[in-house]
DRENROBA-950095 format. One record per residue: x, y, z of N, C-alpha, C in turn; residue in one letter. Coordinates in pm, whole numbers, padded with zeros to 5 digits. Atoms other than C-alpha are relative to their C-alpha. Example, Ala and Ser with C-alpha at 12.3 -4.5 7.8 and 13.67 -1.06 7.14 Angstrom:
2
R 00089 -00119 00000 01230 -00450 00780 00090 00120 00000 a;
R -00082 -00119 -00006 01367 -00106 00714 -00077 00109 00073 s;
This chain:
87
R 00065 -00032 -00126 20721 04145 08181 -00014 -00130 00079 x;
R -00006 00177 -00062 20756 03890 08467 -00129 00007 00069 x;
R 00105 00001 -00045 20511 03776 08695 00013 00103 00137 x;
R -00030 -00086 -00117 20610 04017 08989 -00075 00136 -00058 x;
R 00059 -00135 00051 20545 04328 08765 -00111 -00044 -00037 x;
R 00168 00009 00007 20200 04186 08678 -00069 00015 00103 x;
R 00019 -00015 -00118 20122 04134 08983 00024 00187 00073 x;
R -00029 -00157 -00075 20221 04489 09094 -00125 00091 -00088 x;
R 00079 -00089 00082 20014 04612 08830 -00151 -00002 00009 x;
R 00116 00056 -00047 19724 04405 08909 -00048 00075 00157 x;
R 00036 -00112 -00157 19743 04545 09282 -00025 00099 00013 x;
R 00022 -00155 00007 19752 04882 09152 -00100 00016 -00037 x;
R 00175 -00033 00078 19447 04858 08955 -00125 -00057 00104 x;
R 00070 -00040 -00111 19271 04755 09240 00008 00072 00128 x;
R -00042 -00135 -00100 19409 05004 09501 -00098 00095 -00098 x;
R 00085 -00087 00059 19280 05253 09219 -00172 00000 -00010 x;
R 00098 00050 00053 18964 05092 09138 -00120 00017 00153 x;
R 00072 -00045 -00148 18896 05081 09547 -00013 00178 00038 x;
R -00006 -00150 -00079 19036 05464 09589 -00107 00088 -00084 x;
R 00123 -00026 00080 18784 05542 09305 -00149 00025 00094 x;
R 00180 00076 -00044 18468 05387 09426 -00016 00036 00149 x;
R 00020 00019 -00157 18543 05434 09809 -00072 00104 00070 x;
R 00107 -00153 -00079 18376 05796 09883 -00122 -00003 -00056 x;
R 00112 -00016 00032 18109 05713 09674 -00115 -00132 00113 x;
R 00122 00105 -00124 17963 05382 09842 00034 00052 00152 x;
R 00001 00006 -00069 18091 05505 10151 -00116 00135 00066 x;
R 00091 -00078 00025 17848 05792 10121 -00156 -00039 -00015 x;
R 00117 00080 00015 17596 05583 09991 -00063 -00074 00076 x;
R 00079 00062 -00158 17552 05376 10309 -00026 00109 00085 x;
R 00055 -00108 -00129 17575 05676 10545 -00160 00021 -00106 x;
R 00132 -00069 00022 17267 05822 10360 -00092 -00118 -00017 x;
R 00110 00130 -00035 17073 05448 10336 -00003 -00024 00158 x;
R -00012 00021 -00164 17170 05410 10729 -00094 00121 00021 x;
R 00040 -00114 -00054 16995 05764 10778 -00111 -00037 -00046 x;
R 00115 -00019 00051 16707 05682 10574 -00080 -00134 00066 x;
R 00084 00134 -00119 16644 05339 10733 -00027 00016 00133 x;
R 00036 -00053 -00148 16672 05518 11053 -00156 00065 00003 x;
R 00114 -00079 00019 16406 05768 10932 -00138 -00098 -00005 x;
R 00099 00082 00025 16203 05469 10791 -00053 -00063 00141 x;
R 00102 00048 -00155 16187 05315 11124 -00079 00045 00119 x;
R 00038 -00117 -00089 16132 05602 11318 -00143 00023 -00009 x;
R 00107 -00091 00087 15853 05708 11099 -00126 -00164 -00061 x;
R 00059 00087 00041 15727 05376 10998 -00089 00021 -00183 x;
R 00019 -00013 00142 15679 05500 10627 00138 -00120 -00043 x;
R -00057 00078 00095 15793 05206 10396 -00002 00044 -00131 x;
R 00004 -00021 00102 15795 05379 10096 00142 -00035 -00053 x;
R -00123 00050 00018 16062 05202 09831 00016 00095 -00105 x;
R -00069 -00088 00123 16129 05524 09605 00047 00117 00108 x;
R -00110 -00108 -00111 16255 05716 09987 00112 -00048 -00026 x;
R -00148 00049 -00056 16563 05519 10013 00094 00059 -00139 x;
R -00059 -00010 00091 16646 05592 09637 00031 00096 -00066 x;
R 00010 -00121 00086 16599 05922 09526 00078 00089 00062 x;
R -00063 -00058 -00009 16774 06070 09764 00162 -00020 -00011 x;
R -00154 00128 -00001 17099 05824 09704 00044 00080 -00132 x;
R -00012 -00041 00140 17085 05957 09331 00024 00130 00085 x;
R -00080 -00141 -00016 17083 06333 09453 00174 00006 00044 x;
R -00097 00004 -00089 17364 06276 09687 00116 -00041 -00118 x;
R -00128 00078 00098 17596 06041 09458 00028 00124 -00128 x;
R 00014 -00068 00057 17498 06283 09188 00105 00114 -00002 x;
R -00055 -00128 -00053 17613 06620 09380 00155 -00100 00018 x;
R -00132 -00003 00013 17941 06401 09449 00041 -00071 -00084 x;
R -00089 -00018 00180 18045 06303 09089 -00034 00114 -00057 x;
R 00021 -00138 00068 17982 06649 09018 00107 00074 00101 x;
R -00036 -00067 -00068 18193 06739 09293 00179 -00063 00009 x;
R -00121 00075 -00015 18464 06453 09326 00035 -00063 -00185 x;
R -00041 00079 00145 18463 06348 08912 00160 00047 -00062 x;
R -00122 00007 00044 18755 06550 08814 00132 -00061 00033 x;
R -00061 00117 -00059 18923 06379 09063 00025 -00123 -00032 x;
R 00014 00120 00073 18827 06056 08969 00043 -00032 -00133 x;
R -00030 -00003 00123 18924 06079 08623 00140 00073 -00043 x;
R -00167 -00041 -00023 19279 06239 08712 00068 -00153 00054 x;
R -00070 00101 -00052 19371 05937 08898 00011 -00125 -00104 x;
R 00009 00084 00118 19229 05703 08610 00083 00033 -00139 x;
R -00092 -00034 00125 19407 05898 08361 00160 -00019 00011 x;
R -00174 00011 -00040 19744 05871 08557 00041 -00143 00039 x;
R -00037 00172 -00004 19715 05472 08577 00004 -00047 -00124 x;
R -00002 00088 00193 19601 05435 08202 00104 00030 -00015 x;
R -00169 -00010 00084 19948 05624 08104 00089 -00044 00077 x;
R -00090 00126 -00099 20114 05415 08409 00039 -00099 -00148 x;
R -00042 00108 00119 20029 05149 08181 00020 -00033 -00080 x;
R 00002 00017 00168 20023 05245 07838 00201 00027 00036 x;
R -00195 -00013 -00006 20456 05359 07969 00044 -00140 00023 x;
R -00017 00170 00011 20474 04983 08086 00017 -00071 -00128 x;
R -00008 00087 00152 20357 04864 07752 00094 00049 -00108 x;
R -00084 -00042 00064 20564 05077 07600 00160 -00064 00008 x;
R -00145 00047 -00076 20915 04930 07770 -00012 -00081 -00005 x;
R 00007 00180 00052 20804 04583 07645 00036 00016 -00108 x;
């Protein structure tokens, strides 16, 4: 394996690693942006608002987006376990 195909492989695992993670934090700010809105609006500082509803939310989508997530991870591990194989 040269350094080109490492490199390719390396890029892939973070492409994946981003296409993973990216609906969840990007989710996760919209609903902290909404709640800091609320907070200011409202002038309640309470520090168990911002969090509890972050957990529901994230929650409902790895319950919603996980099989997903774990299709794409499963189709990079045998990416690479076929790589290691052809060494």
């Amino acid at each position: 394996m040269d350094q080109g195909q490492m490199l390719e492989v390396f890029r892939s695992a973070l492409y994946i690693g981003f296409k993973i993670a990216a609906p969840l934090l990007i989710v996760s700010i919209i609903i902290g942006l909404i709640i800091a809105i609320f907070q200011a609006a409202t002038q309640i500082h309470e520090q168990t608002l911002t969090f509890v509803p972050k957990i529901l939310v994230l929650s409902l989508m790895l319950l919603v987006l996980g099989s997903w997530m774990m299709t794409t991870f499963s189709e990079f591990f045998n990416q690479i376990f076929e790589l290691i194989a052809k060494i």
